[in-house]
N, C-alpha and C positions, 0 to 999 in steps of 0.2 A: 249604647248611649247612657249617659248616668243620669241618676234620679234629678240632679241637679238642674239638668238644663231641660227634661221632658219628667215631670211631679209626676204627670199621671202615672196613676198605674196599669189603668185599663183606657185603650186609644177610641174603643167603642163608646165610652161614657161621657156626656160634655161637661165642658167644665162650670163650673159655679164662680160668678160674678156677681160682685156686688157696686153697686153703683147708684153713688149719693148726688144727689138734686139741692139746689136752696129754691124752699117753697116745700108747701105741703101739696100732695097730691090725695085724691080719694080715693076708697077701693076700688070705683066702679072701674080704673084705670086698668087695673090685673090685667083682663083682656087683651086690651090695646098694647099690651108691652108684654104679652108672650106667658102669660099666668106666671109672672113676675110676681113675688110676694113682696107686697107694699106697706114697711113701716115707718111711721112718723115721726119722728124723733123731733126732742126739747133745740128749741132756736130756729124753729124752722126749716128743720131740711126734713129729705124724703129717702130712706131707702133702698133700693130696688137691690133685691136677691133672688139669683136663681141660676138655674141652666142655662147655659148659650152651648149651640152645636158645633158654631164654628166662628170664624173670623167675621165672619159676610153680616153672621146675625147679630152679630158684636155692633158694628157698623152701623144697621139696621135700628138696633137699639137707640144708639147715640144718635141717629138722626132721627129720634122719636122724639130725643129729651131737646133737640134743638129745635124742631116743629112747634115746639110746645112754647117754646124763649123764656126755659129754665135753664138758668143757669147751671154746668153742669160743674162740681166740686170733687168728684174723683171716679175711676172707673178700676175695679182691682179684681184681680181673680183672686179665690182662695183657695186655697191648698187644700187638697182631699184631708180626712183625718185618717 
């Protein structure tokens, strides 16, 4: 399979998502979204970087940000460096 259509390079390692919120969220959130690292950025959004293991918690995620009734503005994985 080529890099293109599987980036990872190791299948044991999860991937890193970042996933931006309109609204500011507080640290005290980490927890609740998985020691998601939470930052705030200028205009009011929020965010959220980190691990996800798989699909399900991807999911999981995003029905955190919808429990909450934040608006959710994008959800991207990043590419290892």
């Amino acid at each position: 399979m080529s890099n293109e259509l599987n980036p990872r390079t190791d299948p044991d390692e999860p991937t890193v998502y970042q996933i931006r919120v309109k609204g500011h969220l507080g640290p005290q959130w980490t927890e609740w979204f998985g020691g998601m690292t939470i930052t705030l950025e200028e205009g009011g959004e929020t965010l959220l970087t980190g691990p996800v293991v798989d699909q399900a918690a991807l999911h999981g995620l995003l029905r955190k940000v919808r429990d909450l009734g934040m608006p959710l503005i994008s959800a991207i994985r990043v590419k290892p460096s």
